[in-house]
C-alpha positions in Angstrom: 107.1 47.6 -100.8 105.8 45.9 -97.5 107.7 42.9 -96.8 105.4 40.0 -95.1 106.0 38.7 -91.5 107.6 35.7 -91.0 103.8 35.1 -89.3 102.5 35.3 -92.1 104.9 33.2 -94.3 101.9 30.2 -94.5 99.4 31.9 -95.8 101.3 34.0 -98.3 100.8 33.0 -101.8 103.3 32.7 -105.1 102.0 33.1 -108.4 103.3 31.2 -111.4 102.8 31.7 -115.3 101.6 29.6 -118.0 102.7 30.1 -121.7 103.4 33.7 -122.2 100.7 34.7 -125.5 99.0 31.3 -125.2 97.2 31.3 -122.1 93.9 31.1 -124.5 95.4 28.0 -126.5 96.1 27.0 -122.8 93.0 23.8 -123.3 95.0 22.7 -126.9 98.5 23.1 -125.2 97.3 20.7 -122.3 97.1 17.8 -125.1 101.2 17.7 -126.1 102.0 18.2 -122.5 99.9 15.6 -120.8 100.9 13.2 -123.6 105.1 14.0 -122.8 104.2 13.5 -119.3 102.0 9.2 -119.9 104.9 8.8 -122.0 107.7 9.9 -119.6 106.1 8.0 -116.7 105.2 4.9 -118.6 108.0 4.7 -121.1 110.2 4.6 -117.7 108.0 2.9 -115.4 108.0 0.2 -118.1 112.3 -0.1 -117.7 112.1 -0.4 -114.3 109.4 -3.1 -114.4 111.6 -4.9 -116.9 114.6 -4.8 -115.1 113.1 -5.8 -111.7 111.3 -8.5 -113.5 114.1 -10.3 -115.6 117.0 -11.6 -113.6 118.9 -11.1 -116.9 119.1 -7.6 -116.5 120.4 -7.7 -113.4 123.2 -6.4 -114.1 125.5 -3.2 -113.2 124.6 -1.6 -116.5 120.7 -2.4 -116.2 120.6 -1.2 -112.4 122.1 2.1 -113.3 119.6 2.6 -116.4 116.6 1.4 -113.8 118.4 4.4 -111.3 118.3 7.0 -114.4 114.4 6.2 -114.7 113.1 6.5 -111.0 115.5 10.1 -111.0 113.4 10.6 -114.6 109.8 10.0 -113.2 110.6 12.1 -110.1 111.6 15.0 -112.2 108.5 14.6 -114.2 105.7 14.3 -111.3 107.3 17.2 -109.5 106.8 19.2 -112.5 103.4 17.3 -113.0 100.8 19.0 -111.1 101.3 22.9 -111.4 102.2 22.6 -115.3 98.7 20.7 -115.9 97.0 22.6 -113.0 97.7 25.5 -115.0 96.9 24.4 -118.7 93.3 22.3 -116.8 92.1 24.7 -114.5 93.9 27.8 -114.8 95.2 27.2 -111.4 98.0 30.1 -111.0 98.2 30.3 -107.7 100.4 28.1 -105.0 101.2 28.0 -101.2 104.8 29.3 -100.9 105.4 26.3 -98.7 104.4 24.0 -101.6 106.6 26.1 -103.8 109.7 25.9 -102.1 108.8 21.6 -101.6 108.3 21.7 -105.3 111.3 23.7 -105.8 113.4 21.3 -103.6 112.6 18.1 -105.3 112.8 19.3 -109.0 116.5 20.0 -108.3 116.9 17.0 -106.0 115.9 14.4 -108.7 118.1 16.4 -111.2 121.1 16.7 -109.2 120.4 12.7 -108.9 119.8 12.4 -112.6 123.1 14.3 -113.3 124.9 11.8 -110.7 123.3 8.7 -112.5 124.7 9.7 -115.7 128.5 10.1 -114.2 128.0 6.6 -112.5 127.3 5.0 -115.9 130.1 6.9 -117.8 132.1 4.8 -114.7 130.1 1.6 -115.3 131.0 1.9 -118.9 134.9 2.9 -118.1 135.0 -0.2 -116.3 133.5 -2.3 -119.0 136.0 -1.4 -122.0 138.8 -1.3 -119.6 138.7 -4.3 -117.6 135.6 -6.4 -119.1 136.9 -9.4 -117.3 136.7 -7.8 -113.6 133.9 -6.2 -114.7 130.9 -7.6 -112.3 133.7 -8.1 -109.8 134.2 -4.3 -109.5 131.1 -3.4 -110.0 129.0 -5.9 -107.2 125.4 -5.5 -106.2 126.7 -3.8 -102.3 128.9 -1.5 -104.7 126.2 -0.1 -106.5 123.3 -0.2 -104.0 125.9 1.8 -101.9 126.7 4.6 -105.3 123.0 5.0 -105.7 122.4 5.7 -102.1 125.5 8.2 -102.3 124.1 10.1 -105.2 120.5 10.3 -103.2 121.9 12.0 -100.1 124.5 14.0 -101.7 121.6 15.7 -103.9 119.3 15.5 -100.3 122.0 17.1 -98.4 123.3 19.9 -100.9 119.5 21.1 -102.3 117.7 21.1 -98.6 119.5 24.5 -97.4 117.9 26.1 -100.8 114.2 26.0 -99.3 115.3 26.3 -96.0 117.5 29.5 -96.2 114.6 31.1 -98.6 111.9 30.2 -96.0 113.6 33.1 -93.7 113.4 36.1 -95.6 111.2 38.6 -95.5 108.4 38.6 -99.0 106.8 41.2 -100.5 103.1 40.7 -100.9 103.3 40.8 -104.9 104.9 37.5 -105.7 104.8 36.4 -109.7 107.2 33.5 -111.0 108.0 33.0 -114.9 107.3 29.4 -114.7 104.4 27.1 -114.8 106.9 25.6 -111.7 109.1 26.4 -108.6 113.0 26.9 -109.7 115.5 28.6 -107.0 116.5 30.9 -110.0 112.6 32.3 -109.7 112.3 32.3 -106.1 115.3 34.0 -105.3 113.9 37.1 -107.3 110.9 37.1 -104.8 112.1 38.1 -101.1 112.1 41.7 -100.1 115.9 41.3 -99.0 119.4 40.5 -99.4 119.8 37.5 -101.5 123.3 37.2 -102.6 124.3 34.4 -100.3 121.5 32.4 -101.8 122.8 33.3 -104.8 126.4 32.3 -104.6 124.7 29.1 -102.7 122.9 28.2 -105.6 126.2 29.1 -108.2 128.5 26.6 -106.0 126.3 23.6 -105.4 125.3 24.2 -109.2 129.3 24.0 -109.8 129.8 21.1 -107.2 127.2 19.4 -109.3 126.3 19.5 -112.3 130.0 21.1 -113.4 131.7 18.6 -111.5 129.9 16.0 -112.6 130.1 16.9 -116.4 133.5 17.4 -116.3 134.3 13.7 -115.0 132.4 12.6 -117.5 134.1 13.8 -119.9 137.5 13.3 -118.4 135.4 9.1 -118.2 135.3 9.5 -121.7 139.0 10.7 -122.4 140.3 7.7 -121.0 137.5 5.5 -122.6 138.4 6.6 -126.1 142.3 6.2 -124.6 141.3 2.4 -124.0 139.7 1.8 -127.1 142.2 3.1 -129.3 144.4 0.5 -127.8 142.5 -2.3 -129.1 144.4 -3.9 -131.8 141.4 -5.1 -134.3 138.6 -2.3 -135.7 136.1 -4.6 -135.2 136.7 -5.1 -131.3 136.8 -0.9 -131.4 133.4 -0.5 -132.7 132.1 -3.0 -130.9 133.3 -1.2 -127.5 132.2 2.0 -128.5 128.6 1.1 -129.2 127.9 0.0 -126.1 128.2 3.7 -125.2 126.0 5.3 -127.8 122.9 5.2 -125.9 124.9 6.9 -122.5 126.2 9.1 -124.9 123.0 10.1 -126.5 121.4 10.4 -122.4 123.9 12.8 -121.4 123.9 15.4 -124.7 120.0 15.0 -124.3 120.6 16.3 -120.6 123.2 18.0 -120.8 122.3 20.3 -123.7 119.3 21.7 -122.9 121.1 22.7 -119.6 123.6 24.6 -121.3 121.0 26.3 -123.6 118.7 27.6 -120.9 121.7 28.8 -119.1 122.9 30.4 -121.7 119.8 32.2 -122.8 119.1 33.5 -119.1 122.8 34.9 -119.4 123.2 36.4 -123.2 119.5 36.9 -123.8 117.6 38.6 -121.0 115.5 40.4 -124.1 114.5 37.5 -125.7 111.0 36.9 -126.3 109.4 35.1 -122.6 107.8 32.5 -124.8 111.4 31.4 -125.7 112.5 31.2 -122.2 109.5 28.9 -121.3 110.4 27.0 -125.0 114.2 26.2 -123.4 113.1 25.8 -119.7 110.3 23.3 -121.1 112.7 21.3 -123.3 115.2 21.0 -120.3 112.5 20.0 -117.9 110.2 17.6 -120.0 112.2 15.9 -123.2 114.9 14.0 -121.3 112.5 11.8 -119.1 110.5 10.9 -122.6 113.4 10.5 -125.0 115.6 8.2 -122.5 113.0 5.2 -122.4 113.1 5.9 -126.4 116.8 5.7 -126.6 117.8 2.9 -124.3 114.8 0.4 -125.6 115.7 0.7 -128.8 119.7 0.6 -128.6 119.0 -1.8 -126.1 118.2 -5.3 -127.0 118.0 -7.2 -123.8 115.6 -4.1 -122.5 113.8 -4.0 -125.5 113.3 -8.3 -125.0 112.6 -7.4 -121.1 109.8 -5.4 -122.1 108.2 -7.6 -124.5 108.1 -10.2 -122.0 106.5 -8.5 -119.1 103.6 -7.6 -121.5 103.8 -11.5 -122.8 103.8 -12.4 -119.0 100.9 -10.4 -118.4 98.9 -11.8 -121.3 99.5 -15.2 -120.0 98.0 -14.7 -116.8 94.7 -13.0 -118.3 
């Protein structure tokens, strides 16, 4: 097949896919998406107004939650306008360019989101472990300082993905299996060589998302280590609660991860529909169940929100 000039590399064209044996029900489908996506972008738009607003919650616990909701509503409006472009207007079609820019900052905020949740598997470490030094460990410089870390690391490692794929040659048929822009897709695309993009994309994968799951469990090792220390059962429960709702944000991220990578793996023959079905969860549940989780095992959240609305009502 005719591979497309690097001349030519502007004007070429990707096609993406909507729901595989839906694409009539595309109108009904819209209604549970768009509804996902006002209560991703509100539920966590509403923690980080809290948290800014209420000098209660500023604290090292709070500011990483407020961190996990910005990297939550980036996810969600990069995914935002192809997936309702799609189920609106039937709008398929998408400037390679724009692909690969929605392509880089999906996996940027997700690498940041997957950073996030190893910084508050730390942040909790620190609070079972040494509760006394805990805001003396954890100061406002320190964490300012790990959220900007976790920003360019993603930046640094994801920007050669678009960049490398921008040089190679394309073929002028170009269909993705996603209402979106993944490097997974795109890599299937070029009329050329593209193992080193693939072993590229395995090792910052591994240097990411593998690294940081594993420290988080190793965080949790020597939390449960900690906590069985504690003499009274009472003081045991009480330190392990305050890492349900952490607990509950990474299996809710972390899960859906591992599923989608092992259906690509073990079940190339699957139905498409299911593929979308996994990819979808991965992509769209974690930004609305988070806001869900943390307000309500979160008291002081919870309170923070209830008082910007009642500060709100005030001034009206």
């Amino acid at each position: 097949m005719e591979a497309v000039s690097n001349e030519s590399l502007s004007l070429l064209s990707v096609f993406l896919t909507g729901i595989p044996g839906l694409e009539a029900q595309h109108g009904w489908l819209s209604i549970p998406f768009f509804t996902m996506y006002v209560m991703a972008i509100v539920g966590n738009s509403l923690i980080m107004a809290a948290i800014q607003a209420s000098s209660a919650l500023h604290e090292p616990m709070y500011l990483f939650i407020s961190m996990l909701a910005v990297t939550e509503v980036g996810v969600s409006v990069s995914t935002l306008p192809t997936v309702m472009g799609i189920l609106w207007f039937d709008a398929l079609r998408v400037d390679l360019d724009g692909c690969l820019a929605q392509m880089f900052f999906i996996h940027t905020f997700s690498c940041m989101e997957s950073g996030v949740l190893l910084a508050m598997s730390f942040d909790r470490f620190i609070a079972i472990y040494n509760p006394l030094r805990y805001t003396a460990i954890l100061t406002l410089p320190r964490i300012i300082s790990m959220g900007l870390g976790i920003t360019l690391k993603s930046m640094a490692l994801m920007a050669p993905l678009p960049v490398l794929l921008r040089q190679l040659p394309y073929c002028h048929i170009n269909i993705l299996s996603h209402s979106y822009c993944l490097h997974s897709d795109l890599i299937q695309l070029p009329c050329a060589d593209t193992k080193f993009n693939s072993i590229l994309g395995l090792a910052i994968v591994l240097a990411t998302f593998g690294l940081d799951s594993l420290l988080i469990m190793v965080s949790y090792v020597l939390i449960l280590y900690t906590v069985f220390g504690i003499a009274s059962g009472e003081g045991r429960w009480k330190a392990l609660n305050t890492c349900v709702s952490h607990i509950c944000a990474v299996l809710v991220y972390y899960v859906p991860m591992i599923g989608v990578s092992v259906m690509h793996c073990a079940a190339k023959h699957v139905s498409p529909i299911v593929h979308t079905f996994m990819s979808s969860i991965y992509l769209f549940v974690p930004p609305v169940l988070n806001p869900i989780i943390y307000s309500i095992k979160t008291q002081p959240i919870q309170q923070g929100i209830v008082n910007l609305f009642s500060c709100k009502r005030e001034l009206l």
